[in-house]
N, CA, C and O of each residue as an XYZ file, in Angstrom:
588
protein
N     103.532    135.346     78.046
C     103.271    134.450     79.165
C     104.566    133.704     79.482
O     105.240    133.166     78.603
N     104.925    133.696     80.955
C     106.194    132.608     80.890
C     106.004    131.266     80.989
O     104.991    130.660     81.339
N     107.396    130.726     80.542
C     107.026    129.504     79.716
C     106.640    128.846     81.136
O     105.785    127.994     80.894
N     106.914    128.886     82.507
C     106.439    127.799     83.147
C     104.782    127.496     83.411
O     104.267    126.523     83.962
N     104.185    128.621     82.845
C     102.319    128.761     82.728
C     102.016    128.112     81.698
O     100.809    127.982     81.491
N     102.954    127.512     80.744
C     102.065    127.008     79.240
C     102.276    125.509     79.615
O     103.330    124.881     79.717
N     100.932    125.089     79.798
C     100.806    123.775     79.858
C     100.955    122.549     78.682
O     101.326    121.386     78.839
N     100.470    123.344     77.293
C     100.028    122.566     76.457
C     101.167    121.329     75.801
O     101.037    120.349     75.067
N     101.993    121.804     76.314
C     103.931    121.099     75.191
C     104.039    120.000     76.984
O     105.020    119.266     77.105
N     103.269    120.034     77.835
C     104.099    118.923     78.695
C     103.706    117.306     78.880
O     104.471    116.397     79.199
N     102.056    117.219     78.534
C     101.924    116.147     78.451
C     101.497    115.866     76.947
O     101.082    116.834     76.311
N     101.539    115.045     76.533
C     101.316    114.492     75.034
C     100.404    113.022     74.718
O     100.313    112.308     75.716
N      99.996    112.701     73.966
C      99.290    111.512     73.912
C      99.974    110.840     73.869
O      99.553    109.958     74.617
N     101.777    110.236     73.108
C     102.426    109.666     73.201
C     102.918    109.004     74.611
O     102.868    107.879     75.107
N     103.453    110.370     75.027
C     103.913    110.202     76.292
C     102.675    109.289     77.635
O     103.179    108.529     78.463
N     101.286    109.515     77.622
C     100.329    108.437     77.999
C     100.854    107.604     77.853
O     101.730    107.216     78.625
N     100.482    106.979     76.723
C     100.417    105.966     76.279
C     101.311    105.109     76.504
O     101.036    103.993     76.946
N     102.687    105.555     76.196
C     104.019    104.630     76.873
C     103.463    104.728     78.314
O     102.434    104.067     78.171
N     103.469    105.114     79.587
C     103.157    105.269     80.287
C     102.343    104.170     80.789
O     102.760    103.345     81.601
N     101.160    104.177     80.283
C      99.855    103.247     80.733
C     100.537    101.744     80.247
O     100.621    100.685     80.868
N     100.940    102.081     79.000
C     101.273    100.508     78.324
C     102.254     99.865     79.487
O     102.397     98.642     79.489
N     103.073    100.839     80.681
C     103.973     99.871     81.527
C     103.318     99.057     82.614
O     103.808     98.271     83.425
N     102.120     99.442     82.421
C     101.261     98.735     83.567
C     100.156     97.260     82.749
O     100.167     96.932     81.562
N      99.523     96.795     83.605
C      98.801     95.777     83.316
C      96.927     96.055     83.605
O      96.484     95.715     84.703
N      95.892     96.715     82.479
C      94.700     96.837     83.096
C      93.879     95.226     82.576
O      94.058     94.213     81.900
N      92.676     96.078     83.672
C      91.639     94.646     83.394
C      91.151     95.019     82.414
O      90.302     94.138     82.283
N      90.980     95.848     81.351
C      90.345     96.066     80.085
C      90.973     97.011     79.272
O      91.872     97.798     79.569
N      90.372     96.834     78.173
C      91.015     97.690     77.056
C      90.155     99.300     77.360
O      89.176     99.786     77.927
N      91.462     99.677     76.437
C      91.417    101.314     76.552
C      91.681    102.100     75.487
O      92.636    101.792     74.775
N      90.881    103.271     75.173
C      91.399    104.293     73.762
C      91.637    105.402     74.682
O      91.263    105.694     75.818
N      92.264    105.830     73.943
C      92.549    107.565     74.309
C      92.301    108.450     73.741
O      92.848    108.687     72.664
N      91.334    109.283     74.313
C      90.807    110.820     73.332
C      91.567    111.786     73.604
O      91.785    112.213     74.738
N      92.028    112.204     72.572
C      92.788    113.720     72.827
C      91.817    115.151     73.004
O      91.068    115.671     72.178
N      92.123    115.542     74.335
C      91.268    116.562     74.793
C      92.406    118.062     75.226
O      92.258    118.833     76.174
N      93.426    118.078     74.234
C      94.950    118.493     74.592
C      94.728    119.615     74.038
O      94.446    119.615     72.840
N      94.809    121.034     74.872
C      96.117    121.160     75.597
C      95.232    120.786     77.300
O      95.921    120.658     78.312
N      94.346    120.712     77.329
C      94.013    120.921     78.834
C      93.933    119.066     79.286
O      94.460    118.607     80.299
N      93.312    118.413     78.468
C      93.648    117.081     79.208
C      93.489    115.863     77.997
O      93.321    116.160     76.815
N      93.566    114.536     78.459
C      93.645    113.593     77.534
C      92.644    112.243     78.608
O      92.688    111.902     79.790
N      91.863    111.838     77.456
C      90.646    110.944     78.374
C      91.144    109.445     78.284
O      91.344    109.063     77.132
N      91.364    108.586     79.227
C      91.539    107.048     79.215
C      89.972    106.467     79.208
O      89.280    106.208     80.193
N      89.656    106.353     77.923
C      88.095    105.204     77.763
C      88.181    103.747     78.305
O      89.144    103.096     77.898
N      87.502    103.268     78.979
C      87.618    102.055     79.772
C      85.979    101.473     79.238
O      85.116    102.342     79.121
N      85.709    100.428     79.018
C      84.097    100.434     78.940
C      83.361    100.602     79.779
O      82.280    100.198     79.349
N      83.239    100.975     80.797
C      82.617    101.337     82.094
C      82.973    102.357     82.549
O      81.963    102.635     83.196
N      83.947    103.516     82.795
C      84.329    104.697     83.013
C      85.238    105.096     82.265
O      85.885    104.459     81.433
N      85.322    106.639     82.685
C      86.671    107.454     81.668
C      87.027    107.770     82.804
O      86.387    107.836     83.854
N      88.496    108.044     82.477
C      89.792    108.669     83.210
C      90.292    110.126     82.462
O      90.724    110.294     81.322
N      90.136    110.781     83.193
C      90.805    112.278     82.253
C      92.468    112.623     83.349
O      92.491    112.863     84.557
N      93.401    112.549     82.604
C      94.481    113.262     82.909
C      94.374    114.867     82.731
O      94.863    115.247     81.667
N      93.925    115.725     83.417
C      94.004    116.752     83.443
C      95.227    117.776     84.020
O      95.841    117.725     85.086
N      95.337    118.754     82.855
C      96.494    119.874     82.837
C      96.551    120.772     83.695
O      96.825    121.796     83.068
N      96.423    121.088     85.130
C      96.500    122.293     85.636
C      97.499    123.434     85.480
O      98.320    123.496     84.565
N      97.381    124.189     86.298
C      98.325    125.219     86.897
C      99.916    124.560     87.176
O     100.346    123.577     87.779
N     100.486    125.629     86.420
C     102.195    125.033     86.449
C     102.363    123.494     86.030
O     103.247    122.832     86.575
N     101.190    122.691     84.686
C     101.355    121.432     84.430
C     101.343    120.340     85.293
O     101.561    119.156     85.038
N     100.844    121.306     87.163
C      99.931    119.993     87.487
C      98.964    119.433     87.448
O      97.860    119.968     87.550
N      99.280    117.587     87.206
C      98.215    116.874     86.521
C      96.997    116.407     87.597
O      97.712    115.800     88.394
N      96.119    116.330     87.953
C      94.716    115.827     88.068
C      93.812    114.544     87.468
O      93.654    114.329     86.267
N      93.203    113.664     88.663
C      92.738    112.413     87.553
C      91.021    112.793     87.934
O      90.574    112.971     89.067
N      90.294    112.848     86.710
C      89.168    112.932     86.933
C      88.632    111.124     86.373
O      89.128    110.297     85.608
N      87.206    111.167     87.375
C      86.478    109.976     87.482
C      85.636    109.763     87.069
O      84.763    109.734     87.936
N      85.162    109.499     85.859
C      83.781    109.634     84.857
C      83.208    107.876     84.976
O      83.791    106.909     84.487
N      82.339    107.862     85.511
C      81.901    106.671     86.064
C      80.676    106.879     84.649
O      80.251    107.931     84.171
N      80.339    105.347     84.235
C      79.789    105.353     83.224
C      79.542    106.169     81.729
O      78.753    106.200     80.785
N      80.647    106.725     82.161
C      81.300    107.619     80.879
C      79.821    109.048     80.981
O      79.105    109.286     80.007
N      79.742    109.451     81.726
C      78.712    110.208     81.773
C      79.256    111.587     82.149
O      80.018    111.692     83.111
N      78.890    112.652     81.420
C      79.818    114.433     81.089
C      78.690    114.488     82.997
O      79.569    114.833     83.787
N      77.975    114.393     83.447
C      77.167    114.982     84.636
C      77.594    114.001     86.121
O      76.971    113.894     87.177
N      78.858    113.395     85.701
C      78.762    112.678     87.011
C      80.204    112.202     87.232
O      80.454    111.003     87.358
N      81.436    113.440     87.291
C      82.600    113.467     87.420
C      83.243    113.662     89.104
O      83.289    114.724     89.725
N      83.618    112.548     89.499
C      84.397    112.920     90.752
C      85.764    113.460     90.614
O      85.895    113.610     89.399
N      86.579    113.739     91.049
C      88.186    114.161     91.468
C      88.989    112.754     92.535
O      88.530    112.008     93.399
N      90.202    112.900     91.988
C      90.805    111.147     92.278
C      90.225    111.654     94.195
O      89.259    111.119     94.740
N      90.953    112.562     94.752
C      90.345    113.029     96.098
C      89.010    112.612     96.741
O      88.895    112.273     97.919
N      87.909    112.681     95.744
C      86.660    111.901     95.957
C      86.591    110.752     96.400
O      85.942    110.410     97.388
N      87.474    109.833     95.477
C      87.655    108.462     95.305
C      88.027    108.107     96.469
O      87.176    107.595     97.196
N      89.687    108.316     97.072
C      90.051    107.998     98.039
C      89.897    108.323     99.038
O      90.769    108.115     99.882
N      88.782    108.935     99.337
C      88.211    109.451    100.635
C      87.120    107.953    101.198
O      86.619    107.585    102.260
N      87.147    107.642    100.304
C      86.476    106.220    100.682
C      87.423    105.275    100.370
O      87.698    104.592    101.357
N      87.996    104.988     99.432
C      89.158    103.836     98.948
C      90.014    103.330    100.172
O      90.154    102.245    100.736
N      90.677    104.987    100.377
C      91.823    104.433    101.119
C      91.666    103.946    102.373
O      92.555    103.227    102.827
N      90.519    104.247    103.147
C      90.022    103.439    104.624
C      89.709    102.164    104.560
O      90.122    101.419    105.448
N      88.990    101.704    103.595
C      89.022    100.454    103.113
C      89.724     99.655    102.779
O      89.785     98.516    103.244
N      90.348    100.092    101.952
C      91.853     99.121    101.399
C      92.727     99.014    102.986
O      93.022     97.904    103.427
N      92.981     99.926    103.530
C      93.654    100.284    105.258
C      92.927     98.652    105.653
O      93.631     97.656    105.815
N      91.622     98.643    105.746
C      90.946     97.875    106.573
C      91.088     95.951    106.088
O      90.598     94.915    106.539
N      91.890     96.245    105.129
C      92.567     94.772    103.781
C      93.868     94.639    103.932
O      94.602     93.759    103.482
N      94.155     95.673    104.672
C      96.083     95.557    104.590
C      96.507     96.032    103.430
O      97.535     95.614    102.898
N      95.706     97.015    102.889
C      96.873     97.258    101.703
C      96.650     99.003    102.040
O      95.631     99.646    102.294
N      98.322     99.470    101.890
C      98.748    100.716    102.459
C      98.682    101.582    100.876
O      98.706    100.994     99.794
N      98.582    103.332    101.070
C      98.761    104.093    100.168
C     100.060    103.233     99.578
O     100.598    102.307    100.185
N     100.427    103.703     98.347
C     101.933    103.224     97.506
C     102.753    104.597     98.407
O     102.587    105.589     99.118
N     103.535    103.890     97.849
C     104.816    105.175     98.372
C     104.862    105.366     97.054
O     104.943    104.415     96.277
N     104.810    106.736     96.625
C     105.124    107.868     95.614
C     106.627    108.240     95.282
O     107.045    108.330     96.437
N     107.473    108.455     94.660
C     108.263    109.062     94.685
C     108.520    110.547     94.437
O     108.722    110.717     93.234
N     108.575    111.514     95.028
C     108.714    113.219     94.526
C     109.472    113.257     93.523
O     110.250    112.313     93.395
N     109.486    114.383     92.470
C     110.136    114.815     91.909
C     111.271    115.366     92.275
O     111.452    115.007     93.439
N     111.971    115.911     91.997
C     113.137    116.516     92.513
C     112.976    117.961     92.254
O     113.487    118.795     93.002
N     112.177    118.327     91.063
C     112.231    119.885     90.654
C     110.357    120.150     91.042
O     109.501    119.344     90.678
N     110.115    121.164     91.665
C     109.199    121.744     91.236
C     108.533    122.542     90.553
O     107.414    123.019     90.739
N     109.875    122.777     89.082
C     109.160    123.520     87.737
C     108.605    122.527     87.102
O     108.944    121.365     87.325
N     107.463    122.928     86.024
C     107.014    122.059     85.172
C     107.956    121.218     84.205
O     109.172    121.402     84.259
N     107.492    120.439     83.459
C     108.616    120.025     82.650
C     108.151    118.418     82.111
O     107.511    117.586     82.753
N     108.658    118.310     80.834
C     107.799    117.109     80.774
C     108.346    115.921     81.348
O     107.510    115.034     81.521
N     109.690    115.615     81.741
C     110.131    114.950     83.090
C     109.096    114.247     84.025
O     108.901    113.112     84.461
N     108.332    115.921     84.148
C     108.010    115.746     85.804
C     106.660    115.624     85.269
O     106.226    114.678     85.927
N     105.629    116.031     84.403
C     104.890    115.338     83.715
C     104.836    114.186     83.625
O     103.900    113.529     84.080
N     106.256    113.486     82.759
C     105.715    111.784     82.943
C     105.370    111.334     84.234
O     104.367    110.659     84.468
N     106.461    111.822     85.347
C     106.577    111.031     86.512
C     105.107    111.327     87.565
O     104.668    110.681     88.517
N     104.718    112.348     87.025
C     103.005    112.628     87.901
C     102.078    111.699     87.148
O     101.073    111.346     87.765
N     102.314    111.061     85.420
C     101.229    110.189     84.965
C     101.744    109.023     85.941
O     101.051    108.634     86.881
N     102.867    108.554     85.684
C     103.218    106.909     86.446
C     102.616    107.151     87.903
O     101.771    106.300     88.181
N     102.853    108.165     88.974
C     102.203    108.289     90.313
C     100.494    108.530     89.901
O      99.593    108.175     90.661
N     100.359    108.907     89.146
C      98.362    108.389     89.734
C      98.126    107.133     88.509
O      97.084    106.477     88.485
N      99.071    106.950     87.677
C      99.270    105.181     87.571
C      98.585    103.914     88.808
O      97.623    103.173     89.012
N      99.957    104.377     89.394
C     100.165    103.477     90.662
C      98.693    103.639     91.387
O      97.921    102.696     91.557
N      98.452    104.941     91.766
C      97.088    105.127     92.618
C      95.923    104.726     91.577
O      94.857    105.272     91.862
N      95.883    103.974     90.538
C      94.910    103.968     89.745
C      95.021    102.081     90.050
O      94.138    101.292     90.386
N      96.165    101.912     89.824
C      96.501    100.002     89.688
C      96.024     99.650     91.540
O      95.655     98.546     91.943
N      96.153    100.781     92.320
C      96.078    100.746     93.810
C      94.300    100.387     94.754
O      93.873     99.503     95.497
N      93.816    101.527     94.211
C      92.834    101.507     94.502
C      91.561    101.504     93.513
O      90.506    101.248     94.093
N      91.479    101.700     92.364
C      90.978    102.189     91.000
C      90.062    100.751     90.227
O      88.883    100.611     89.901
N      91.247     99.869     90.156
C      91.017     98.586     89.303
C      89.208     98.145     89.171
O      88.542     97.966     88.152
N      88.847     98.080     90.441
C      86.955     97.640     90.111
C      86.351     98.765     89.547
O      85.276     98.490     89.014
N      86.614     99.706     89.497
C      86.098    101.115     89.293
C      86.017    100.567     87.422
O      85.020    100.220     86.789
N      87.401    100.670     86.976
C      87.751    100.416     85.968
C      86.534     99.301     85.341
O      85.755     99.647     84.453
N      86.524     97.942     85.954
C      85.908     97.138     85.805
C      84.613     96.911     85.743
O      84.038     95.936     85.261
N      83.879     98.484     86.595
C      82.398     98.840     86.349
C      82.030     99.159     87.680
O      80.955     99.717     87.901
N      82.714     98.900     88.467
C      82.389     98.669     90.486
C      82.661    100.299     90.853
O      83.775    100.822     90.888
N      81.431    100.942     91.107
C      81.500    102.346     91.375
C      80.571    102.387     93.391
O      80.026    103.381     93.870
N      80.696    101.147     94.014
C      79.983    100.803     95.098
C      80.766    102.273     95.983
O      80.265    102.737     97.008
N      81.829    102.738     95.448
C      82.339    103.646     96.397
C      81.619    105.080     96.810
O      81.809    105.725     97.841
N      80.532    105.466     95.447
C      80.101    106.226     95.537
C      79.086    106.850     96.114
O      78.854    108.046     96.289
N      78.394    105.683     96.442
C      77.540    105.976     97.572
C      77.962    106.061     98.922
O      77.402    106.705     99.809
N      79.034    105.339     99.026
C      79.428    105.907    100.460
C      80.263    107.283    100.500
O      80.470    108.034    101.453
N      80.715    107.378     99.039
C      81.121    109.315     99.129
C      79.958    109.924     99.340
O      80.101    111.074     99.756
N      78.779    109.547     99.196
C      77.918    110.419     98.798
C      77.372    110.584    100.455
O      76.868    111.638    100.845
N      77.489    109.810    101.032
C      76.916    109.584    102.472
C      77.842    110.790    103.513
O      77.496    111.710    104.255
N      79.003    110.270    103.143
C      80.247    110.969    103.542
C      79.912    113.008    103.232
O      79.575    113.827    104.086
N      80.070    113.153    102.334
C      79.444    114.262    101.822
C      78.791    114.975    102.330
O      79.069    116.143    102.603
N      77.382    114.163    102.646
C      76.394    115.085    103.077
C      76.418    115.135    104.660
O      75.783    116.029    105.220
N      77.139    114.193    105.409
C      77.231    114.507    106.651
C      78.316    115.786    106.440
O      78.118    116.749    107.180
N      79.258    115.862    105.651
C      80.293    117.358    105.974
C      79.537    118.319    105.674
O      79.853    119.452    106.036
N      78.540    118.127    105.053
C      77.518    119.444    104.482
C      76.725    119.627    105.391
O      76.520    120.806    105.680
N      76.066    118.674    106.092
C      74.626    118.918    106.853
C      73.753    118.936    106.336
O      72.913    119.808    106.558
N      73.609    118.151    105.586
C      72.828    117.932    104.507
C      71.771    116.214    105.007
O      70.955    115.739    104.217
């Protein structure tokens, strides 16, 4: 397999952890190692999974009440977040790109610190237990479905 398909050597629990520790949350947090494919941020009210994709891109999954049957994708989230926050004055963050688009654990850290930011951005009540967003995904949803 070539090495840019092996995910498992790019993110690390270490490497989290420095990571999260540069920020400031409203609650405490453990970390489960779920490695090579992802690593879970426990919050007492939801989990956060950093997930490993394709070419070591990362993914934030949304485990609202820590429950395995009721996982959104960060995409979920801000399909409602970000119109709202818009409607408060507060804009997406500006991201910074990487410079390379091979994997690498570089570019690993710098994809945890960017859904960091989108986590300190829009995330924080979520964290705190405030999942009010989900019903309006859910509303959202079923009008794209026809449902």
């Amino acid at each position: 397999m070539e090495e840019r398909y092996k995910n498992k050597d790019f993110m690390t629990m270490k490497m989290l952890e420095e990571v999260l520790s540069a920020f400031s949350w409203p609650a405490p947090y453990t970390l489960l190692d779920g490695l090579p494919n992802h690593i879970v941020v426990r919050f007492p009210h939801c989990d956060f999974s950093f997930e490993v994709g394709f070419e070591a891109k990362l993914h934030l999954g949304i485990w609202p009440y820590q429950r395995d049957d009721n996982r959104f994708g960060l995409n979920d989230a801000l399909l409602v977040l970000v119109p709202e926050a818009k409607e408060k004055g507060i804009n997406f963050p500006v991201l910074q790109d990487y410079p390379s688009k091979a994997p690498s654990k570089k570019k690993t850290q710098h994809e945890i610190r960017n859904l960091c930011i989108i986590m300190q951005t829009y995330l924080l009540p979520s964290i705190q237990g405030d999942f009010s967003w989900i019903e309006k995904y859910d509303e959202i949803r079923n009008r794209m479905l026809g449902d």
